[in-house]
C-alpha positions in Angstrom: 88.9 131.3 118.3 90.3 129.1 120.9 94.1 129.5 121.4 95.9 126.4 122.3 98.4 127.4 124.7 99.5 124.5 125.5 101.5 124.1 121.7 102.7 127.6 122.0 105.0 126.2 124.7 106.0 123.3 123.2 106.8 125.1 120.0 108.7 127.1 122.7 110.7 124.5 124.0 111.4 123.1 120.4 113.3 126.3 119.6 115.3 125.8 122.6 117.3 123.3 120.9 116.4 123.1 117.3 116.8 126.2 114.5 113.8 124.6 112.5 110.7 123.2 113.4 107.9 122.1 111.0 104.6 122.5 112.7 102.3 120.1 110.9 98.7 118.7 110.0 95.6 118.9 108.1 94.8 121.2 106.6 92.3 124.0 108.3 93.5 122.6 111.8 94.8 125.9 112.1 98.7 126.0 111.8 98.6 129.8 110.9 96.5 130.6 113.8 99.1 129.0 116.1 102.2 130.7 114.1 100.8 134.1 114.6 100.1 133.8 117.8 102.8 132.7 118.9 105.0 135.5 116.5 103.3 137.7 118.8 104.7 136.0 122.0 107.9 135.8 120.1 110.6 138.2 122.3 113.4 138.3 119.8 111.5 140.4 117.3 111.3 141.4 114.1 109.3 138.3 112.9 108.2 137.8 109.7 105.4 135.7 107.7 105.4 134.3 103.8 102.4 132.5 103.0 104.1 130.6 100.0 100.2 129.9 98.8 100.0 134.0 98.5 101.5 134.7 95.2 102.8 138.1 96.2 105.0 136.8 99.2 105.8 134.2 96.1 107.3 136.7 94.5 109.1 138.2 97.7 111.4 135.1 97.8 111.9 135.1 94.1 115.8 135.2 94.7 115.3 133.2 98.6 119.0 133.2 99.3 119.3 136.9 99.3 116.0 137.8 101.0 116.4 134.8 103.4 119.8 135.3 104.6 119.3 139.0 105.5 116.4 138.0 108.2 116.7 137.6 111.9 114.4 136.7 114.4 111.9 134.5 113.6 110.6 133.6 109.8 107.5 131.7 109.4 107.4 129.5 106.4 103.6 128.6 105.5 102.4 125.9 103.5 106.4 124.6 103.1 105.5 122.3 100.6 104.7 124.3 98.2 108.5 125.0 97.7 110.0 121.4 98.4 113.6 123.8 96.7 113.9 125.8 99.7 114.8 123.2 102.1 118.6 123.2 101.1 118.7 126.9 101.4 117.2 126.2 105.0 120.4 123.4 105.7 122.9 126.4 105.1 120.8 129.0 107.2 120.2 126.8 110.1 124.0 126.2 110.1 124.9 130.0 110.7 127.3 130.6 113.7 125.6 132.5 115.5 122.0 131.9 114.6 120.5 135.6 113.6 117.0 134.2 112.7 114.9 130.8 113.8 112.6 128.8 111.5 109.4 128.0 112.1 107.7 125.9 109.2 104.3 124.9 108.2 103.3 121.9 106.3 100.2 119.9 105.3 101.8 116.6 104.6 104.0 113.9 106.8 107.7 114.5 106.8 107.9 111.4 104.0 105.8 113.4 101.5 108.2 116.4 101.9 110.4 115.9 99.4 114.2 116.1 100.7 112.7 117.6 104.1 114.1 115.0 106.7 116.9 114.3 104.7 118.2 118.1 104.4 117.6 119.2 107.4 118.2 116.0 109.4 119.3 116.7 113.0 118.4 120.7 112.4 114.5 120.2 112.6 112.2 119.1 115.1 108.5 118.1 113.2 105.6 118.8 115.4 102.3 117.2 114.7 99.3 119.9 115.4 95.7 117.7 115.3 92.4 118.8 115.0 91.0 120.3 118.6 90.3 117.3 121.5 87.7 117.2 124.0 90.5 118.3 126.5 91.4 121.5 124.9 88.0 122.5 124.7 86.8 121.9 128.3 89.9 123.5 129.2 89.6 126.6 127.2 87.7 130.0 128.1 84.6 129.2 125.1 84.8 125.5 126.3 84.0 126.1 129.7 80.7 127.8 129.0 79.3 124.6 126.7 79.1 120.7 127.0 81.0 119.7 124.0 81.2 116.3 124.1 78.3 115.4 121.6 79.1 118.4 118.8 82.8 117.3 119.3 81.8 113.7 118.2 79.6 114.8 115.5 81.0 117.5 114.1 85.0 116.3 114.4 87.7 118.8 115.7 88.4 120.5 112.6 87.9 124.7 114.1 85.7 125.8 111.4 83.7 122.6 111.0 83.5 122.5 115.1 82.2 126.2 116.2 79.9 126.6 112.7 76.6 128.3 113.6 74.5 125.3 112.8 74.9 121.9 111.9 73.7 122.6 107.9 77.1 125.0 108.1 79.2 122.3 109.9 78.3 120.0 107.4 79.0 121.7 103.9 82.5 122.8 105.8 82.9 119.5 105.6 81.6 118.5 102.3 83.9 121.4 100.7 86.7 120.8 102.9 86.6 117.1 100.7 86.4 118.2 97.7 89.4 120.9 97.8 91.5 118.3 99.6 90.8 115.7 96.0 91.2 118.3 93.8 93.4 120.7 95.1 96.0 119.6 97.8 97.0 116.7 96.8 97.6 117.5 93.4 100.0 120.2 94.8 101.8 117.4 97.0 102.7 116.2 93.5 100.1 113.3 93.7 98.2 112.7 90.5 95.8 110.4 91.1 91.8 110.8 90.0 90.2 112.4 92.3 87.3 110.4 91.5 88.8 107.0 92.6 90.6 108.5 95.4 86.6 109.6 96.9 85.4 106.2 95.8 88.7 104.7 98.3 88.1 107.5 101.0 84.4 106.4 101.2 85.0 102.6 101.0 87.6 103.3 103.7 84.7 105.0 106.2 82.8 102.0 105.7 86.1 99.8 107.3 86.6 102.8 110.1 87.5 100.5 112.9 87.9 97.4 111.2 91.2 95.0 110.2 92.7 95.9 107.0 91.9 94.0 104.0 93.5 95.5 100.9 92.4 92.3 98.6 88.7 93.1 99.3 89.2 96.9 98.7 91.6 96.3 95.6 88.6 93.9 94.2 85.9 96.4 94.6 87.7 99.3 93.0 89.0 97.0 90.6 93.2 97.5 91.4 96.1 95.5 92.6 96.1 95.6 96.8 99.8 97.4 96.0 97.9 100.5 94.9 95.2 100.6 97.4 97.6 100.2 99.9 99.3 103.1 98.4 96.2 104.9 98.5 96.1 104.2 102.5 99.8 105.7 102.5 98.3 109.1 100.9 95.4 109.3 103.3 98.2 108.6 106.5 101.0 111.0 105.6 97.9 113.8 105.2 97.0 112.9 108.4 93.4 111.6 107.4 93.8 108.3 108.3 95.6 106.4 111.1 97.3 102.7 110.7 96.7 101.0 114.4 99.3 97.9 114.0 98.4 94.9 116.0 100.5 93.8 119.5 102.0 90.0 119.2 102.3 88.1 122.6 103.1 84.7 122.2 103.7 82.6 119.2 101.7 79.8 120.0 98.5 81.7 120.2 95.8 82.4 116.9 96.4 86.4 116.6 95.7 88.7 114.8 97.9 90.5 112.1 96.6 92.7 110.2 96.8 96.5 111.1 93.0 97.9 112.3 92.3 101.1 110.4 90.7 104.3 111.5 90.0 107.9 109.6 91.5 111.0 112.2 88.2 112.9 112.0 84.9 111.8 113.3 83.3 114.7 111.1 85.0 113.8 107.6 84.0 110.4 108.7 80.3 111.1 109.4 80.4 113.0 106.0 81.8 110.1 103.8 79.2 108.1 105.4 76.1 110.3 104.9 75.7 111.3 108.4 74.5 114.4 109.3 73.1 114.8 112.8 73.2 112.9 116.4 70.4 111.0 115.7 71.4 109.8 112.2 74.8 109.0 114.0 73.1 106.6 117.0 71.6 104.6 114.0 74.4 103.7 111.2 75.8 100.9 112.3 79.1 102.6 112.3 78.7 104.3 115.4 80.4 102.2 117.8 83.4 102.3 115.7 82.7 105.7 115.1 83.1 106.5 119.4 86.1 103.9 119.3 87.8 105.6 116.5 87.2 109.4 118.5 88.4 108.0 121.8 91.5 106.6 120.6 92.8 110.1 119.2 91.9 111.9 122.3 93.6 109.5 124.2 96.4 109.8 121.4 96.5 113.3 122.0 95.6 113.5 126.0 99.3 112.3 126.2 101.5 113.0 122.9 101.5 109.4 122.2 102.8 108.7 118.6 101.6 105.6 116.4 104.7 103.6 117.3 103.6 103.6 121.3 99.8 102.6 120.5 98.6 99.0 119.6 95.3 97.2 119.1 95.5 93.0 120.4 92.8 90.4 119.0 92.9 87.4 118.8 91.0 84.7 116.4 89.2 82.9 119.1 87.1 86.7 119.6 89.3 88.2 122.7 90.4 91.4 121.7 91.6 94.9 123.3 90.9 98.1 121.6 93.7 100.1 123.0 97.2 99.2 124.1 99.7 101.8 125.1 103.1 101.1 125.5 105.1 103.6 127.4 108.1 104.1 129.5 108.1 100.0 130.4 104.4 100.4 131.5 101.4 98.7 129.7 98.0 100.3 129.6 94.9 99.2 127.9 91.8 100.4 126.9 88.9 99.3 126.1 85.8 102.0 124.7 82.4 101.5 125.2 79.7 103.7 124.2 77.5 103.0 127.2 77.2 105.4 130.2 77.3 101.8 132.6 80.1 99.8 131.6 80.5 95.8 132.5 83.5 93.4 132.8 83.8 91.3 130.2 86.0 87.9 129.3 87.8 89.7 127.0 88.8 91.9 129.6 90.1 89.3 131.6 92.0 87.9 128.7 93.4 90.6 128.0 94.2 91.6 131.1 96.3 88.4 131.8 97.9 87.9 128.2 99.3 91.5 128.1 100.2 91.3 131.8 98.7 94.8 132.1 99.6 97.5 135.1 95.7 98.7 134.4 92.6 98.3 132.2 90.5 101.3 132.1 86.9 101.1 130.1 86.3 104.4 128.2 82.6 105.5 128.4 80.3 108.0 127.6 79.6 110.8 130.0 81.5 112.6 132.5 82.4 112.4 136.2 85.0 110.1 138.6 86.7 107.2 137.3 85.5 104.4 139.4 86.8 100.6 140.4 85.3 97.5 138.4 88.2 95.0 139.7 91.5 94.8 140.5 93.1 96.7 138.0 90.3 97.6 135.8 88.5 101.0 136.3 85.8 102.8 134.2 86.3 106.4 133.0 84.1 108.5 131.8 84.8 110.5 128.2 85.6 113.7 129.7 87.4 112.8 132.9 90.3 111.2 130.5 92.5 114.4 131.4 92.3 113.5 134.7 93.9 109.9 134.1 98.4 109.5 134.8 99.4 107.4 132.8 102.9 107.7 132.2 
């Protein structure tokens, strides 16, 4: 188990100023582990746990208001939505003078899927995404030290149990079952009733796009559909966190660029599944294995430092130049461009970009480890694992 200390501070500091916080993500990305642990660190005991999935605490909160109110400490809500009902109760409670209990809430599902969650508890709660493990977390943690994770990372994706399986054959139908359950079991509890069946045939057709512009006509055409519907289907797979919508960066008017949003699935492991991949050397020859690296980089770096989808861009433009990363932060402009190749070059598209976005710096993301070393002016190459080391903001 590999505790990641670093959210049990920031869950810290969220209390500090807010009564509620939803912790969120996937699910099996291991939101209980984090809640217990850190109810354990919690000082202002008693604290206590309802799994709202477990029908016996289900039956604890039978009358909410009563049990609910009586509670101090901290209360740990798992699986909030579940019971979409008790967020109103949670408006009145988080409005106590003085505040006898704290609220920490678990969800599977994006603060829009919630139903009546940002609007009820608006300017009480402070949401908290939790993503599956990065390559940073585990070279930094006690079991990462002692292994070279980047390859099983890429693989195998960051889900916990998918990650640290015994074998790759385990890894693998984690994965397979972790699909399935997710079709016909969660989101039919979010209150989405859609067939399972064409929802797979989406998800898979949507592996096969991992990395590229979106083009709803050409989906809606295959799976026979209006592009309204398949882009409500992409909306599903965002606000479970299984896929990500990079929108493009506009420049200048007068230039050819382009507008569609790229789009990426979160996981490199439920993307190597959908796409019949099992093993590294499978993986080095689909032909989605560039995209494959591009996609995994771009959440570590997401992750590396809290960015959120609003700060990150992608830029191409028709003539073929094109930047795979830009991050807007704090007036400063950073790209990124990922290359899986342990010796990267320069490129023109570099130097477009470079000069279009009036970039501070241009790193090239590689594969490896070690320093980051000097290409230009203001263009460096970084290895995988040294990304920790970067300051950016």
């Amino acid at each position: 188990m590999i505790i990641r200390h670093h959210l049990l501070k920031e869950l810290t500091a969220r209390f500090t100023h807010f009564p509620v916080v939803a912790l969120l993500g996937p699910r099996q990305v291991g939101k209980t582990t984090i809640a217990k642990a850190f109810g354990a660190s919690w000082k202002k005991v008693p604290v206590t746990h309802f799994d709202l999935e477990d029908p016996d605490d289900l039956a604890r909160l039978a009358d909410p208001a009563f049990l609910l109110k009586s509670l101090k400490g901290l209360v740990v809500l798992d699986e909030i939505q579940q019971r979409p009902d008790l967020f109103p109760l949670l408006r009145v409670l988080a409005d106590r003078k003085p505040l006898p209990a704290r609220f920490l809430i678990l969800g599977s599902a994006a603060p829009e899927l919630l139903k009546n969650s940002s609007e009820t508890l608006a300017g009480r709660v402070s949401f908290l995404e939790l993503p599956v493990l990065s390559l940073t977390e585990l070279s930094s943690s006690a079991e990462g030290k002692k292994k070279n994770w980047l390859t099983t990372r890429w693989v195998r994706g960051g889900f916990p149990r998918a990650l640290l399986a015994k074998n790759s054959a385990l890894s693998h139908e984690w994965r397979a079952a972790f699909i399935r359950t997710y079709l016909e079991r969660d989101l039919p509890q979010l209150g989405i009733t859609l067939s399972a069946v064409t929802l797979r045939r989406f998800w898979m057709m949507l592996a096969h796009y991992h990395g590229q512009t979106w083009n709803g006509n050409e989906l809606a055409r295959s799976l026979g559909v209006s592009d309204k519907t398949v882009s409500h289907y992409l909306d599903i797979l965002e606000g479970t966190f299984m896929a990500l919508r990079l929108l493009p960066w506009s420049t200048n008017l007068k230039k050819r660029e382009v507008k569609a949003p790229k789009v990426y699935l979160t996981d490199s492991g439920i993307l190597h599944s959908l796409l019949g991949v099992s093993d590294q050397e499978e993986l080095l020859g689909h032909p989605k294995c560039g995209a494959s690296w591009e996609g995994l980089m771009i959440q570590e770096i997401m992750q590396q430092w809290q960015l959120s989808p609003r700060e990150i861009f992608f830029w191409k433009l028709h003539s073929g130049a094109e930047l795979d990363l830009l991050v807007v932060k704090n007036g400063r402009r950073i790209g990124f461009e990922i290359k899986l190749t342990n010796a990267p070059s320069i490129t023109p598209s570099m130097k477009s970009a470079l000069e279009a976005l009036q970039l501070h710096h241009l790193y090239v993301v590689c594969y490896g480890e070690g320093k980051t070393w000097p290409l230009a002016k203001k263009i460096s190459a970084v290895p995988a694992k040294s990304l920790s080391m970067l300051k950016i903001n």
